[in-house]
N, C-alpha and C positions, 0 to 999 in steps of 0.2 A: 700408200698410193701405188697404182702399177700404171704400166703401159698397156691399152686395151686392143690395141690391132698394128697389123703391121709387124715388121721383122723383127722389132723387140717385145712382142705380143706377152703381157702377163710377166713382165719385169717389173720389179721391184724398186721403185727411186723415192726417193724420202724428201718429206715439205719441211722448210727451217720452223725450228721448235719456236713459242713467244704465238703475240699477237700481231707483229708487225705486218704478216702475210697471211693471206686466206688463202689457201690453195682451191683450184677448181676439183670438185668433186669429182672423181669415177664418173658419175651417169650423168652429169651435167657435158664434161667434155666429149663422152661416147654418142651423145646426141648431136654436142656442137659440130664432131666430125662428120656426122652422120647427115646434115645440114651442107656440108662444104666437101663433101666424099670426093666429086668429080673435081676440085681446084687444087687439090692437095697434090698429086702428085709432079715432080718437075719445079715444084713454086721454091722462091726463095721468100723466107718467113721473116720478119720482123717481129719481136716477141719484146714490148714495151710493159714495164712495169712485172718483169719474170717470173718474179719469186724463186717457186723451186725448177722455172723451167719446164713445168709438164706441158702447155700447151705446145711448145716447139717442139720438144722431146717428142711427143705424140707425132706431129706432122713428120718428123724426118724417118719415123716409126715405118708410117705412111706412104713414106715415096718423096717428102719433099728434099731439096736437092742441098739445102742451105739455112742455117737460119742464125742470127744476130739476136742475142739474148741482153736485155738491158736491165738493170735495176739499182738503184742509188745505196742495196742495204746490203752493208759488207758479208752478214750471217748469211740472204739470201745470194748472194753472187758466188760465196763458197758452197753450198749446198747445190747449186748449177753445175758447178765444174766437178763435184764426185757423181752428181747423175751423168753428168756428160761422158766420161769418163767410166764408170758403170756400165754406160750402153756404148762405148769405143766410137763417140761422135765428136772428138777432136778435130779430126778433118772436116767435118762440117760444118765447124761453131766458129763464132767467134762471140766474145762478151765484152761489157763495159759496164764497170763499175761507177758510174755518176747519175744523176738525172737524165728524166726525157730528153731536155731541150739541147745538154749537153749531145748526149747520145745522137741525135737529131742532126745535129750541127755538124758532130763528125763524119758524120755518113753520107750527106747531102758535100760533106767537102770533097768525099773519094768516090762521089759521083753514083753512088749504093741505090740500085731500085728494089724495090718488094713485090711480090706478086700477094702477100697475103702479109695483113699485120695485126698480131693480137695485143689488143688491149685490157688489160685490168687491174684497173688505176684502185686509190681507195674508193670505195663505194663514197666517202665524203667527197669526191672529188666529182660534183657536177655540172661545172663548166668545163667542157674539153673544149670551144670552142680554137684558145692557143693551140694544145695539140694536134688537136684533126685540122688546122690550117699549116702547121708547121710540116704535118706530112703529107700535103702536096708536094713536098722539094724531091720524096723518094720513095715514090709510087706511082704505077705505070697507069693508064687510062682506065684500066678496066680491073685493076687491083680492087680485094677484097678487106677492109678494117672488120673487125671481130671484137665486137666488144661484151663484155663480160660488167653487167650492172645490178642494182639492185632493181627485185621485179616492179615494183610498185611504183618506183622514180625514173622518170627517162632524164639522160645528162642533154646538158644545152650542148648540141656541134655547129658547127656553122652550113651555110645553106649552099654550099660545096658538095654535099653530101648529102645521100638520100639513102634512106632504109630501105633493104631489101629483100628482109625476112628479120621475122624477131619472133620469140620463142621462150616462156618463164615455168621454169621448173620450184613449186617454193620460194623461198625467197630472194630465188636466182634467176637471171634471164638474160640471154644474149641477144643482141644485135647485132645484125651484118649490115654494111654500107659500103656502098660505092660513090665514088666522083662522077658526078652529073655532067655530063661531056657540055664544052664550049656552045653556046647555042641552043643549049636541050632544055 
């Protein structure tokens, strides 16, 4: 895997070996930026369910200013910190090794907002409902969720949330969503 734009442009960071993670592909993510070009830079990123970190990796590539890298599996939270570390993005990361909810909970306690949050949960997992209600606590009105699904099955989220572009490559496909402002 590399980094495809941006100040790490055509670097080199590695996805943890096993099945437990699917990394986003090259040309699935060079599109998904390619979708969110003008949010990216300045944004601080929420990166849920990480793996090896390329989608934040990518954004901070990109301009963005911050990003919080989360994932419950200790191979992929080590393979995080040598890309991080690879591309000299210690001062801009911060990681946590436990679940979403956990992760969630800490962030939402130190008052943490997102301007952009990616998600790429297992593709078994088609209820985000819990999720995409849990992060309301730490995300700003007009923040963007970035979700990463399989093409063919859309995941249940709750009606907080409305699609704003979606886009399937194969047997890949993203969603973008935003919070449906009070009243709207």
């Amino acid at each position: 895997m590399r980094i495809i734009a941006g100040e790490a442009r055509g670097r080199v960071i590695e996805a943890p070996a096993g099945s437990n993670t699917r990394p986003t592909l090259d040309r699935v993510r060079e599109n998904l930026f390619n979708m969110i070009q003008g949010e990216v830079p300045g944004s601080r990123v929420l990166d849920l369910f990480a793996g090896s970190g390329a989608l934040s990796l990518e954004a901070l590539s990109r301009g963005a200013s911050y990003a919080v890298l989360t994932d419950h599996d200790r191979t992929a939270c080590a393979v995080q910190k040598r890309n991080i570390g690879r591309l000299h993005y210690e001062e801009y990361t911060r990681q946590y090794q436990c679940d979403w909810r956990a992760a969630l909970k800490e962030l939402q306690g130190k008052g943490e907002k997102f301007d952009l949050v990616f998600l790429d949960p297992p593709y078994s997992m088609l209820d985000l409902r819990d999720v995409f209600s849990s992060l309301i606590t730490v995300i700003l009105h007009d923040s963007l969720i970035i979700l990463e699904h399989e093409a063919k099955i859309a995941p249940v989220v709750t009606e907080q949330f409305t699609a704003v572009k979606s886009r399937a490559w194969g047997f890949c496909a993203v969603t973008i969503y935003r919070l449906i402002p009070e009243g709207g």
